[in-house]
N, C-alpha and C positions, 0 to 999 in steps of 0.2 A: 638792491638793499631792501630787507625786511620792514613795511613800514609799519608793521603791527606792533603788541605790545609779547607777542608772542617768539619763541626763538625759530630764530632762522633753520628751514626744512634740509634736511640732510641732504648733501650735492652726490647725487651717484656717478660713478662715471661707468662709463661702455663696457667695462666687465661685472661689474656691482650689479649693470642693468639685466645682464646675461646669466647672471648670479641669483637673481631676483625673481626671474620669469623662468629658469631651470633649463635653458637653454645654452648652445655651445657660442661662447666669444664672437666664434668666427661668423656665425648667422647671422649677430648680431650685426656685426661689421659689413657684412654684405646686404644688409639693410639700412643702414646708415646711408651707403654710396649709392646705392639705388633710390633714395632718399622716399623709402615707404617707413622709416622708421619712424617712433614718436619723435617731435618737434623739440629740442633741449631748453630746458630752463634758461639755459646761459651759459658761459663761457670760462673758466676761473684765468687766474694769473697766469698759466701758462697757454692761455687761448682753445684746451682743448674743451669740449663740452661737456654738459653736463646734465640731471635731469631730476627729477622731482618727483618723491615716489607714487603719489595720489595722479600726479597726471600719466606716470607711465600706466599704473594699473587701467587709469579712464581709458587710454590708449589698448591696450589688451584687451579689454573688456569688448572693446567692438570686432576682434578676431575673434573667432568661433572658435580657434583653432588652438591660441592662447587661452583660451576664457578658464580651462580646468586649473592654469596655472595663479589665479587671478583670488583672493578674497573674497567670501561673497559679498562683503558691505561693500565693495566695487564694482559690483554688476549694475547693468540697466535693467528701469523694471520692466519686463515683460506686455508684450502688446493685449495678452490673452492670461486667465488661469491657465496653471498646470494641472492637469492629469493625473489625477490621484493613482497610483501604482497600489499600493494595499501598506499591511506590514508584516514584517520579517522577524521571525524571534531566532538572535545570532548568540549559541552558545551559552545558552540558558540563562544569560546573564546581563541580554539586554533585548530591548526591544526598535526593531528599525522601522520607520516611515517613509515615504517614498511617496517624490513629486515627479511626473515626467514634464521638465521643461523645455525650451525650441536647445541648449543647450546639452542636455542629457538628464539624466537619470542623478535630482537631488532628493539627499537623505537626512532625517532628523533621527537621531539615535537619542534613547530615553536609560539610560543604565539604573535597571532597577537596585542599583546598592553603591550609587554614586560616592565616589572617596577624592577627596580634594587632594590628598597625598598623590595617588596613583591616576586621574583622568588621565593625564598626557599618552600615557603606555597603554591606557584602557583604550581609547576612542584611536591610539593609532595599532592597536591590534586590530578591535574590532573592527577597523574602516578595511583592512585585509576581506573581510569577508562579504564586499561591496563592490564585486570588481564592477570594471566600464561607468562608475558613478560621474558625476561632473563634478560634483561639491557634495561633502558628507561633513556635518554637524550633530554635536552632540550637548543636551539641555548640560547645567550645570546644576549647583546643590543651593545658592544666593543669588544675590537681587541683584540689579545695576538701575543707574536711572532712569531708563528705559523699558526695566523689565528684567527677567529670568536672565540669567549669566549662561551664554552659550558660547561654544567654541567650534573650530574649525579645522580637517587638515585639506590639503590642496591633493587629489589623485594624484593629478599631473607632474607633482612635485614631492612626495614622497619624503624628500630627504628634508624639508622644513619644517620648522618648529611648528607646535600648536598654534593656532592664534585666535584672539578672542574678537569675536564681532557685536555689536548691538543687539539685539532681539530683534526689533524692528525688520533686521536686515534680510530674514528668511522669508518674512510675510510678504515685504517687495519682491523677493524673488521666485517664490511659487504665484504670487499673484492671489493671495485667498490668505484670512487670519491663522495663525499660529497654533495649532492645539498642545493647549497646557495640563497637564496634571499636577497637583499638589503630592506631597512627598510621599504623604502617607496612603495616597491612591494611586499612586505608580503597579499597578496592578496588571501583568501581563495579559490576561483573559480580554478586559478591558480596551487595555491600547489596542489587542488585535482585530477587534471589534469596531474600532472607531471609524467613522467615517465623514468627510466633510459634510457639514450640514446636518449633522446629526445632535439632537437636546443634549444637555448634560446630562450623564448616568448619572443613578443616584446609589452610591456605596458605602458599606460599611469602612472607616479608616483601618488600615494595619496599624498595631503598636508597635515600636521594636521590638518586644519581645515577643514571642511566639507563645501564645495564652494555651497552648495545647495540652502540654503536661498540667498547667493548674487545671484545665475542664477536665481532665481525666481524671487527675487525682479526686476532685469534688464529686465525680458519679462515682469514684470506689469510697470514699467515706460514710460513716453513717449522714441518713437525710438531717440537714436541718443542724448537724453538728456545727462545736464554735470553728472547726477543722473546712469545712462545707462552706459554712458563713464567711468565713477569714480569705480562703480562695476565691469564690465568688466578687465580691469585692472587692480585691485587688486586681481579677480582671475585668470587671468593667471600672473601675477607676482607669487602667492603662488604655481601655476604650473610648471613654469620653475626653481623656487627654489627648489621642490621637485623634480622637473627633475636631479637641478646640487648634491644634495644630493644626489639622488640615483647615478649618474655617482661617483662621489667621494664615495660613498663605494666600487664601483669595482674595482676602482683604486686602492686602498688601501689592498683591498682582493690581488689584483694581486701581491702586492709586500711581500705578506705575507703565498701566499701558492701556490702551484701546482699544474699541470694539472693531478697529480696522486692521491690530496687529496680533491681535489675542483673541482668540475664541475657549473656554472653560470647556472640557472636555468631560470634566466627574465633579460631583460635589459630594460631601460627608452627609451620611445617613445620622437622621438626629437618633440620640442615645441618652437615655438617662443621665441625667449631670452627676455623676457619685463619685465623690471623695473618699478616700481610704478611710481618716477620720468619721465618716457617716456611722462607722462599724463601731459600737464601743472600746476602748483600749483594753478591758478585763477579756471581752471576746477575742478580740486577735491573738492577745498574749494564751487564751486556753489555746486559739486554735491551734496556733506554733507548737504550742506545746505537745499537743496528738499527733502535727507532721514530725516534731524532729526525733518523738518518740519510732517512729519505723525507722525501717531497715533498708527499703526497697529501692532503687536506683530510679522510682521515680518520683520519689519525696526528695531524694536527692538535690534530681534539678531544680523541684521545686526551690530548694533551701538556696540554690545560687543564685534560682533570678529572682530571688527576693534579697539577696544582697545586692544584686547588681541595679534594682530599683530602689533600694535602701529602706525595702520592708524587713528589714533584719533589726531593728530597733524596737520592732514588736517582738521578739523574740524572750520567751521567759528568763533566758538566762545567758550569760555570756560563754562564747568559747576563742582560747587563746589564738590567735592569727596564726600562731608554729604547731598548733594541735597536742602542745607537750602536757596540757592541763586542761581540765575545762570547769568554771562555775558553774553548777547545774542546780545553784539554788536559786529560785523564783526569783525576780525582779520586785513582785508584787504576791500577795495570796491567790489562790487562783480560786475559781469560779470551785463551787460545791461539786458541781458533776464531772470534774478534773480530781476532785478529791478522793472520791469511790474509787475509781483506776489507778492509784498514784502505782503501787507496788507494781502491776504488770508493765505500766510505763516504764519504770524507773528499769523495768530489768531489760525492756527493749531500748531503752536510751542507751543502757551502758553498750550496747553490743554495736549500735547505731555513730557512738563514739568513737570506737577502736576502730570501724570503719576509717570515720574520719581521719583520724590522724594517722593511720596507713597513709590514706590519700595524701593529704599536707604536707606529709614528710617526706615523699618521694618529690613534691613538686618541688619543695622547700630547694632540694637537692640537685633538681634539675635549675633550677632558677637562679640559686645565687646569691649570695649579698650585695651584690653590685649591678642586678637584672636591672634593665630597661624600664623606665617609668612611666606610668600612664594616668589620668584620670578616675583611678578606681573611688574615691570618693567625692565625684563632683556634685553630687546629690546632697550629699551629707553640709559639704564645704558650703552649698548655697544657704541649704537652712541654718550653720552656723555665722553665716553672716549676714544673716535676716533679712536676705531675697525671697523664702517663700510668703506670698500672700504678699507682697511688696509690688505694686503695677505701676510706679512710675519710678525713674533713677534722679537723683539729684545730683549735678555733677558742677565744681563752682571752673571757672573759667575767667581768663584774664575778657576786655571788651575793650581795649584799645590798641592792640597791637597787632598792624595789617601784616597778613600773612601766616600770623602765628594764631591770634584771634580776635578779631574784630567784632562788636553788634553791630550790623549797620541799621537797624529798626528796633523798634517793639516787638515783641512776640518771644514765642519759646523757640523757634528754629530761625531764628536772624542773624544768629551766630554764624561763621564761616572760618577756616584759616588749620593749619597745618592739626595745632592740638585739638581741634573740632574735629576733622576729622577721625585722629586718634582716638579719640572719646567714644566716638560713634561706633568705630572699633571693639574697643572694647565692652562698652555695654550693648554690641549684638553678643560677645561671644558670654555675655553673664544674662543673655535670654531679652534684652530691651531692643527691642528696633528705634528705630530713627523717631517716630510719634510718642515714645514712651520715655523718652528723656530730655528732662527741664533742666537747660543752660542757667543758673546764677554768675553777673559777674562776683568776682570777690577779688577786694586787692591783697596788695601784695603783703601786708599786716599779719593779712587773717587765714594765709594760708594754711599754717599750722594750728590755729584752732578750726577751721573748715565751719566756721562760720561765716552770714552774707547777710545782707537785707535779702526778704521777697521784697516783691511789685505791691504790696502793703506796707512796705517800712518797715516788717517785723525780724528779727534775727530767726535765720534758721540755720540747722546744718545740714550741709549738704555729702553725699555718700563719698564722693570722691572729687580730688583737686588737681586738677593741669592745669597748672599755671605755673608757666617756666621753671621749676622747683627743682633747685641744685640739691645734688647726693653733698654731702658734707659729714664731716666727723661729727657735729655736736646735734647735727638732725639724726643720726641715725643713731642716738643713745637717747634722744628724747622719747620717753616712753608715751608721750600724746601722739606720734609723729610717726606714720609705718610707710616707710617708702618702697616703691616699689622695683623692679629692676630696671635699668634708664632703658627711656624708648628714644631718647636724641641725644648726638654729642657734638658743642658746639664749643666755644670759649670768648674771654671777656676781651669787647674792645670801645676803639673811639669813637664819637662822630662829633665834628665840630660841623661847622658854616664853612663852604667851599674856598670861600676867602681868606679861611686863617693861614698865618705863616708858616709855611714849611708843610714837615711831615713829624706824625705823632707814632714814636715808635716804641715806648714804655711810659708806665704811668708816673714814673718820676720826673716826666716832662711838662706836667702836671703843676707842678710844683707852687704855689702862689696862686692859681688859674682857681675862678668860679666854673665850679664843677658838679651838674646833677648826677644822681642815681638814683635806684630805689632803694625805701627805706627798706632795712631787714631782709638785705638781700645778700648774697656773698661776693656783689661786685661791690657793694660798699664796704664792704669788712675789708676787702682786697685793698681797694681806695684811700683808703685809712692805714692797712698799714704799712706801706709801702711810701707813701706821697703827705705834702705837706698842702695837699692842694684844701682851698675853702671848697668845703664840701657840702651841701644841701639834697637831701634825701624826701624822696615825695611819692607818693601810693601810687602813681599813674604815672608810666615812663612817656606816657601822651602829653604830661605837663612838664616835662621834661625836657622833651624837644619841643613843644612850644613856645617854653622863656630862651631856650637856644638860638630861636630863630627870631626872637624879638632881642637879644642881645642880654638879657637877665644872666645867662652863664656861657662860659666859653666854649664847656664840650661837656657832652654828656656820656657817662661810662655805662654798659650794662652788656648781657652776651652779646654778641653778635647775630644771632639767629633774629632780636628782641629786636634790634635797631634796622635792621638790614632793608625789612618794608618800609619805615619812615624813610630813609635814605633812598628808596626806588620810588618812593612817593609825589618826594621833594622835588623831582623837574633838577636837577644840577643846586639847587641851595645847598643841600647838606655832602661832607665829605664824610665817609670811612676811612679808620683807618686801623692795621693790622698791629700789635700792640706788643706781639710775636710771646705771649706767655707760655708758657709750658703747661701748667696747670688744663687740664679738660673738665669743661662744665658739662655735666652729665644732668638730665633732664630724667624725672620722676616722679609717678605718681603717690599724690597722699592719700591713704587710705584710712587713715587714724588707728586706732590703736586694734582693728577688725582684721586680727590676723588671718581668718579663714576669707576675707573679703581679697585682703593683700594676695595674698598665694591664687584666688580666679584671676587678680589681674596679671599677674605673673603668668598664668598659664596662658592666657591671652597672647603676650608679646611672646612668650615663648613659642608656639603655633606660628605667630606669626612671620617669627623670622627664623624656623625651622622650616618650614613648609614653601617650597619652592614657590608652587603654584597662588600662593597665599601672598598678593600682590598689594594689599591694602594700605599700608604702611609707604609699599612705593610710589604709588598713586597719589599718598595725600604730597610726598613730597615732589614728586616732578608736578603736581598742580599750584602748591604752593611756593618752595621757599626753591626749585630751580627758575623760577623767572626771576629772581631778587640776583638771582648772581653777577649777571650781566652789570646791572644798576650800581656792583659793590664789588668791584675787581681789587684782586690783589689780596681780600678778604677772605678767610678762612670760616662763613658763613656759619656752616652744618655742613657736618659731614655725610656724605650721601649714602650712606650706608647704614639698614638698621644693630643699634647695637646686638652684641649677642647678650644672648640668654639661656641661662643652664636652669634644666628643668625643675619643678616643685618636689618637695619632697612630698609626693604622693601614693599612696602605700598602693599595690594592683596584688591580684590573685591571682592562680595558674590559669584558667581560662580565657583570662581578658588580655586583649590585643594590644603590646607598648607601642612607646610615641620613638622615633629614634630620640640617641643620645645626643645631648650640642657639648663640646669642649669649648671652651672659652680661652683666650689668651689673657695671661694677666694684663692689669692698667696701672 
């Protein structure tokens, strides 16, 4: 019997085990009778045995012979360092490392253009090109508690999934710290270069854009032009942005691993701190003006990666998305020395036009009305919803509901519980890490205004609201109120005192019975109309089941996801009970009336539960609300599955790479 608080370890049996380690049944069997095999956990009801996955792997791990087939967070650690091999640049597209261990030939792969969509297929093509290895890993693009997100496949086993191990886990097994690169220094020259014991290089960061075409275009302009000026400065803004990026992953590395797991391998070359802004708005707008006046395919790109960093808003004048028209009247007057030229300009702008919408019109055609959607204004979408120059998120949260979300202290991260995680979620993928987001509780009142006290007693509001917040018809025409697409589906039920009579199977059973909920919530509106029960409404479903359990009311109504930890809490006081409604309470963030804020969080869940590999969502719930189930049988908790989500209505361009499409089933 399990006596933790944790669920009981999968029972394998004798082919699971031969299944597992990629070997034939029948070896297995003949190891068994020869009794060299692992030791079994135990025996099930039909007496035959059984095994436990962490002990078989400890068990493989001390065969030499098994070990390739084995995890590497399953290895022992090494008597000696390994044996630095060199590195290997595999198919231009990645770079490989190599430890000679007492086991063979381990490798750490660094893919210089990591994709969270595609590693699985990347790291098991590239592991092809690694024969005789023992174990081949590959860094990932995010963090873990521990450190840098890294994955694994097994040689010896080929046909098995990816799977992801601690950070930690490589430094035990080379026996020497880990060398890390930050994103923006993943630089192959570099990596091949590296060797243990070596200071950190000190490097210029990559931006994602490749500043080449703007350097060229700025030594073909006249010197010192707003054309010149305007370039310049948009590549070293994309410079020193890649500069603060790469400083902010080591910061982040630093608070996530040690000097005994991690060693820094590059750090950012400091750069001038310069903002786009630094440059006058009159100057940008001439400069645009001089690039969109040519003709040449290298003003061209210029004009796309300045849409694609969203310097297109400098731009004098606007052109139609379908190329069928274009404003080419000034935005603003422009600078005198734009004024002398206007005629020559004007007559290279028009020819520089017709280019365009050649171009547009064939993409238009190749693409579609119904093309694949992507991200092409995530840029834009942040500064409309007043995340630029914005360095903390305000996010309010419930603070008495274990599991879902709890404060168990003071502080800004004492939060914990299913929608804490969610949160965290979401505001990495709107650019906030874990240290740059302040938890408010706020009850359950003020969710629709998204106001709270600070830790001054003063009202504030905060950017965004999880706290269990049902989809409903009359929230989603409230125009204070922008919810967003549900990230959980769960529905309303009982819990009384272990002791009450019978079972509670509709709330017209209800009937007469003192009955809490929350105030303003839709399990009261439910409660109300349905039953004729005394009903008492209270901001904190923590006072809720507190007078339940002092006898003040008979049972208390609310979803089931909300109750479910109180109920695993209780020790056997409290009963659930399944209430069998049809209705689905659908779980949504508020994001008020900040439509362009609404649609990042949308794109968020959307990612998130489009992208296979994109596990965060399942993580928070096998950590939180799968151990409540046990405690709440017969209970229709959460459903384990993230809801789906169909994409933003976000407009992209021919160049830029879609997101696949999600179909949704109606509800």
């Amino acid at each position: 019997m399990n006596q933790g608080s944790g669920p009981e370890p999968e029972q394998l049996s004798m082919a699971k085990c031969a299944k597992l380690l990629n070997v034939p049944w029948r070896h297995v069997r003949r190891m068994i009778k020869r009794g060299v095999f692992a030791q079994p956990a135990g025996h099930d009801s039909a007496g035959q045995p059984y095994w436990h996955r962490r002990s078989l792997y400890a068990w493989a791990a001390a065969d030499r012979d098994l070990l390739g087939r084995v995890p590497l967070h399953h290895w022992r650690p090494p008597t000696a360092q390994a044996r630095y091999l060199g590195a290997e640049t595999i198919e231009d597209r990645a770079t490989a490392l190599g430890w000679h261990t007492a086991a063979g030939p381990v490798w750490m792969l660094w893919h210089w253009d990591f994709d969270a969509a595609t590693y699985e297929r990347d790291l098991t093509e590239l592991a092809k090109h690694l024969p005789g290895a023992a174990a081949i890993t590959m860094v990932g693009g995010d963090y873990g508690a521990d450190g840098p997100a890294l994955f694994g496949v097994l040689p010896a086993a080929p046909a098995r999934p990816v799977y992801e191990m601690p950070w930690p886990a490589l430094s035990n097994v080379i026996g020497m710290p880990a060398p890390f690169w930050p994103r923006r220094l993943r630089i192959p020259d570099l990596m091949n270069a590296w060797r243990p014991g070596h200071t950190p290089v000190v490097a210029a960061a990559v931006p994602d854009l490749d500043p080449t075409p703007m350097l060229r275009l700025a030594v073909i302009v006249d010197e010192d032009s707003p054309a010149q000026q305007t370039l310049l400065n948009l590549v070293q803004t994309w410079q020193h942005r890649a500069t603060m990026e790469a400083t902010s992953d080591l910061k982040v590395l630093e608070k996530h691993t040690t000097a005994a797991t991690t060693t820094v391998a590059a750090t950012p070359l400091a750069v001038p701190a310069v903002e786009k802004n630094d440059l006058a708005p009159d100057i940008r707008r001439a400069g645009w003006l001089e690039i969109l006046a040519r003709t040449d395919d290298l003003a061209l790109t210029c004009i796309r990666q300045a849409r694609q960093c969203d310097a297109d808003e400098d731009f004098p004048y606007t052109i139609d998305a379908h190329g069928a028209s274009a404003d080419a009247s000034p935005r603003s007057d422009p600078p005198s020395d734009v004024e002398r030229s206007r005629r020559t300009r004007r007559l290279r702008l028009t020819a520089w036009i017709a280019m365009l919408v050649a171009t547009i019109s064939v993409s238009t055609l190749i693409l579609g009305a119904n093309a694949p959607l992507t991200e092409t204004e995530l840029a834009k979408l942040r500064r409309e919803a007043g995340l630029f120059g914005k360095e903390r998120l305000k996010i309010g949260v419930k603070a008495d509901t274990p599991g879902i979300a709890l404060q168990e202290e003071t502080g800004r991260r004492s939060f914990r519980g299913f929608d804490i995680d969610i949160a965290y979620m979401i505001a990495a993928d709107l650019g906030y890490p874990p240290d740059k987001v302040d938890f408010l509780a706020i009850e359950t009142e003020d969710r629709a205004r998204m106001q709270t006290l600070d830790a001054n007693g003063r009202f504030v509001r905060v950017d965004l609201v999880l706290v269990t917040f049902n989809v409903t018809l009359s929230r989603q025409q409230d125009l204070s109120v922008g919810l967003s697409a549900p990230y959980l589906y769960t529905e309303q039920s009982v819990v009384t005192r272990s002791d009450y009579p019978g079972k509670i199977t509709s709330l017209e059973q209800l009937a007469g019975k003192k009955v809490c909920t929350l105030s303003a919530s839709s399990s009261e509106q439910e409660l109300k109309r349905v039953t004729k029960a005394i009903a008492t409404g209270k901001n904190r479903i923590s006072d809720c089941v507190a007078g339940l359990k002092k006898n003040a009311f008979d049972a208390v109504t609310a979803d089931a996801a909300i109750l479910a930890g109180f109920v695993a809490e209780s020790e056997g006081v409290l009963r659930h009970h399944d209430i069998a409604l049809q209705k689905t309470e659908m779980w949504a963030v508020n994001a008020g009336p900040n439509e362009a804020l609404r649609t990042l969080v949308d794109l968020s869940l959307y990612r998130s539960s489009t992208i296979p590999q994109d596990r965060r969502w399942e993580q928070a719930y096998e950590t939180y609300i799968d151990p409540m189930l046990s405690a709440n049988p017969g209970v229709n908790v959460a459903q384990a599955e993230q809801p789906c989500v169909l994409p933003s209505r976000v407009r992209r361009w021919p160049w830029e790479r879609p997101f696949p499409v999600n179909e949704c089933p109606a509800r």
